[in-house]
Structure formats: structure tokens, C-alpha cells
C-alpha positions as CSV (number, residue, x, y, z in Angstrom):
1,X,0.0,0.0,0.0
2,X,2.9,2.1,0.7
3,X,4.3,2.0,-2.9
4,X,0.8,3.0,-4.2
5,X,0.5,5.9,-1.7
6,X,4.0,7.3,-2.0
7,X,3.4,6.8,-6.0
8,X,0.5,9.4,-6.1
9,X,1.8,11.6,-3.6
10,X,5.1,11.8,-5.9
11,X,3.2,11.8,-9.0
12,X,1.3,14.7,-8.4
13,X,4.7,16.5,-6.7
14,X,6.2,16.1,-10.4
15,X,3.3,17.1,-12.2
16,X,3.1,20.2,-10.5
17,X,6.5,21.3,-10.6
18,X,6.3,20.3,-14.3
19,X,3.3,22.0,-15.3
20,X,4.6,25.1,-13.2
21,X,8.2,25.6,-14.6
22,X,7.9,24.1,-18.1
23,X,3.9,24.4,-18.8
24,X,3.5,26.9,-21.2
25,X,7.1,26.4,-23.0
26,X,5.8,22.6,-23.4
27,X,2.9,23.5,-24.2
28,X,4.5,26.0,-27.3
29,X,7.0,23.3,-27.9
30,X,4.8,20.5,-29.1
31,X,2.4,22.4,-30.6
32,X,-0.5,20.8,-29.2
33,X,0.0,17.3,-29.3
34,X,-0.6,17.1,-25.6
35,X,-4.1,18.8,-25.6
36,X,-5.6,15.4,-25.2
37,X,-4.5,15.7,-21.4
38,X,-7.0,18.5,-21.4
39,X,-10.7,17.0,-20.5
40,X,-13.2,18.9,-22.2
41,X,-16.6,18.9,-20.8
42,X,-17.0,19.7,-16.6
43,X,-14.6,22.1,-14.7
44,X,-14.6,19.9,-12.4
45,X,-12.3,17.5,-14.4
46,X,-10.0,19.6,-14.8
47,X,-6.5,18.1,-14.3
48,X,-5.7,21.1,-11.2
49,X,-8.4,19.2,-9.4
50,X,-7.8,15.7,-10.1
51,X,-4.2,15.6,-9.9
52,X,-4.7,17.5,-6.4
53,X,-6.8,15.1,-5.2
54,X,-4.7,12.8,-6.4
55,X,-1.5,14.1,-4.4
56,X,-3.6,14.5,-1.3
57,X,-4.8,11.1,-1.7
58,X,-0.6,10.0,-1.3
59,X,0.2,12.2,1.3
60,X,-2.9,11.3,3.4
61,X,-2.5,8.0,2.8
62,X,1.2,7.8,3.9
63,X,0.2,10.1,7.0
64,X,-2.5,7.3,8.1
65,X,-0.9,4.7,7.3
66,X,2.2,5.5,9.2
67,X,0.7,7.3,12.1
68,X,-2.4,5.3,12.9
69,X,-3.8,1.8,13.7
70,X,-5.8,1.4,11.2
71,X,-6.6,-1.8,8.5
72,X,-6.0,-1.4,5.1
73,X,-9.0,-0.8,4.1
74,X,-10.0,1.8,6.5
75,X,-6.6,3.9,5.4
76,X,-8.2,3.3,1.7
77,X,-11.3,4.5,2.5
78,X,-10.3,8.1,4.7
79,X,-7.6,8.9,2.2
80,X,-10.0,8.6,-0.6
81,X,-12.8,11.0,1.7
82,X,-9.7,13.7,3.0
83,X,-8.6,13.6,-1.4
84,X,-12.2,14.1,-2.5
85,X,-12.6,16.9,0.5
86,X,-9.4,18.3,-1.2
87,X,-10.6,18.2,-4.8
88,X,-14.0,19.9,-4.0
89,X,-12.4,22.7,-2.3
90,X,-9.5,23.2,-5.3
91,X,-12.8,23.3,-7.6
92,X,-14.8,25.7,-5.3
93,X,-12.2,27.8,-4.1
94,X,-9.5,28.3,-6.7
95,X,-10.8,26.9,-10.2
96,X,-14.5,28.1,-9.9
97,X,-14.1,31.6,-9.2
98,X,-11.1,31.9,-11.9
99,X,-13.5,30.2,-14.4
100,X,-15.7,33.5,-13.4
101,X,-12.9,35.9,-13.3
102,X,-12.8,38.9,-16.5
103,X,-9.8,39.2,-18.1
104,X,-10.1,41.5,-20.9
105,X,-8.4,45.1,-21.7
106,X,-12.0,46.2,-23.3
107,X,-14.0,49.8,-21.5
108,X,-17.5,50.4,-21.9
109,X,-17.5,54.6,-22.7
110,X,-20.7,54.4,-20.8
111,X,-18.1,53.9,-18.0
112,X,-16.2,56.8,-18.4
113,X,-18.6,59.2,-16.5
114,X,-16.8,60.9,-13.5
115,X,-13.1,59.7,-14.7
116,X,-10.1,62.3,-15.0
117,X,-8.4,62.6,-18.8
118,X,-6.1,65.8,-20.5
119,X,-7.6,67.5,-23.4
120,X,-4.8,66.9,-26.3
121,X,-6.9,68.6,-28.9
122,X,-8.6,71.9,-28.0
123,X,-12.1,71.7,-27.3
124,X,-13.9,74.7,-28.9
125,X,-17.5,76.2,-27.3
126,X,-19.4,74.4,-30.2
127,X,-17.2,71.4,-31.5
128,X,-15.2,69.1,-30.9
129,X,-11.6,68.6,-29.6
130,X,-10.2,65.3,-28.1
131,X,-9.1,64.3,-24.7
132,X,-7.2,61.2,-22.9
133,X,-8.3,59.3,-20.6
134,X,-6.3,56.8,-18.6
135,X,-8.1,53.2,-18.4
136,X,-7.1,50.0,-16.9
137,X,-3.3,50.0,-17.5
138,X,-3.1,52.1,-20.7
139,X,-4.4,55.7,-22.1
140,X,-7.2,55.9,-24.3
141,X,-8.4,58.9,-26.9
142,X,-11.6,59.7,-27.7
143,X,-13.8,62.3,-29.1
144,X,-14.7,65.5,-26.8
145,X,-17.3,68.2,-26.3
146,X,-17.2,71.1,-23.8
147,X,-20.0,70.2,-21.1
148,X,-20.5,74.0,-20.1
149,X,-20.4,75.2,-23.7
150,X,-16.9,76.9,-23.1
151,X,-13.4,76.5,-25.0
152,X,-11.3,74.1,-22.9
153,X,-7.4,74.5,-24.1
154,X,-5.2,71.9,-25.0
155,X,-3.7,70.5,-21.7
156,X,-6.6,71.5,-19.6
157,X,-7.4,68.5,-16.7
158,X,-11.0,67.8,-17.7
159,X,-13.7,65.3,-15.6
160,X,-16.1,63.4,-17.7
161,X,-19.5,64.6,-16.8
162,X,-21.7,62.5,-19.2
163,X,-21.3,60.0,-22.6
164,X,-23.9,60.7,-25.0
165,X,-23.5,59.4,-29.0
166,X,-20.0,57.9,-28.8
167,X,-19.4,61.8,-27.3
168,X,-17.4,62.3,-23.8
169,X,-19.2,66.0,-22.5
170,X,-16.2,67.4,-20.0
171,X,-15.8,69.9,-17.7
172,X,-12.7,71.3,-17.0
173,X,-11.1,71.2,-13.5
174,X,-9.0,73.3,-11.8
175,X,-6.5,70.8,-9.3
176,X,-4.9,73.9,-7.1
């Protein structure tokens, strides 16, 4: 029983220091031909799980059997509930919510209202000028109109008061 414990305790040692220090360069390396490994279907297949359990399976098996009195069997049976405890709470508390997690550089302009930006192209009474507007980790420019109906100068610190027709309406603000 020992060999089979200290086999998926070992196992799942090597596949993670695998999958952490060579993962993506394998993964570019053979071009895909280990995408089968990937099980398609429920998250909760998903290798991070399984192989966890797995592991946990090892180490609680080599912890019972070496520290307790119990049969065979018995060691069986509460390292397979303590791996399965472990898998469900890899699923629920690290895979679930990076399943739900946004990862995307996109803004909505609707969500611009109340955000700082520079004017880089005069804004004129009646017209249009341009201004930018720090989002996320990178500067965006988009199409301005004065708010108040006054001429805001180029290099003005403006606040976005509303978005209306692809439009940003600023005021300009005085930061003294």
C-alpha cells in the first residue's frame, strides 16, 4: 500500500513542478500534441483538481498509514474522503471563481462618467476637440465636447461629466 500511496503523492509533486516551470514552454514546444491531457466537458475535471486530489490522496495515505492503527481498508477509504474533501475545495475555491474571473483590456464609454483625462486637442465652445483618458493600465483617446459650452485648451485636466452618442461631455477642473 505504501508504494501506491507514495506513487500518487510523488506523482502529483512532479506534475506540478512540471506544469509550473515548463507548462507553457511545453505546451508552445509540441504544438498541441498534448491537448488530449485537457478534458473537455466539466470544470470539475479539470487536471488542477484531479491531480490534487490525487496528491492529497498520497500524502494522506502515507500520514494514516504510518501514524495510525488502522486496517488497510480503513486507510483506503479516509484517504480517498480527505482527497475528495481536497478536490471539491481546489474546484470551489481556486478553479470556480477563476472560471468566473474577467480578463479582458475592453471599456465600456458608458463607463467613463466621472473619470479624469487631458484635453490633447482643443475643445472649442461648439465642437469638438479630443481628450485622454487613462483606463485600466493604458491611455485611451476619444472624441470630446465642452459640457458647459466653453473652450477648454489643449492641456486643460478635464472630468467626464456625461457620454452621449460615442461623445465624452467634460468639464474642466481646476486641481490647485
Amino acid at each position: 500500500m505504501e508504494t501506491l500511496f507514495l506513487s500518487c503523492l510523488i506523482g502529483g509533486i512532479l506534475y506540478a513542478l512540471v506544469s509550473v516551470i515548463f507548462g507553457d514552454w511545453l505546451g508552445q514546444a509540441l504544438d498541441g500534441a498534448l491537448d488530449f491531457l485537457s478534458i473537455d466537458g466539466h470544470s470539475w475535471l479539470s487536471p488542477t483538481a484531479l491531480v490534487g486530489g490525487i496528491t492529497v490522496f498520497g500524502g494522506a495515505g502515507v500520514m494514516l498509514q504510518r501514524y495510525t492503527a488502522f486496517g488497510s481498508a480503513a486507510i483506503v477509504t479516509v484517504a480517498l474522503l480527505i482527497a475528495l474533501l481536497a478536490g471539491t475545495a481546489v474546484f470551489f475555491l481556486y478553479i470556480k471563481p477563476m472560471e468566473q474571473s474577467e480578463n479582458s483590456i475592453a471599456f465600456s464609454l458608458n463607463g467613463m462618467s466621472g473619470m479624469l483625462g487631458e484635453v490633447i486637442v482643443p475643445i472649442p465652445a461648439q465642437g469638438y476637440g479630443e481628450v485622454m483618458v487613462k483606463v485600466g493600465a493604458g491611455f485611451t483617446n476619444q472624441i470630446a465636447a465642452s459640457f458647459d459650452g466653453i473652450e477648454i485648451a489643449g492641456g486643460s485636466r478635464v472630468v467626464i461629466v456625461e457620454v452621449r452618442d460615442s461623445t465624452l461631455y467634460v468639464s474642466e477642473v481646476n486641481l490647485s
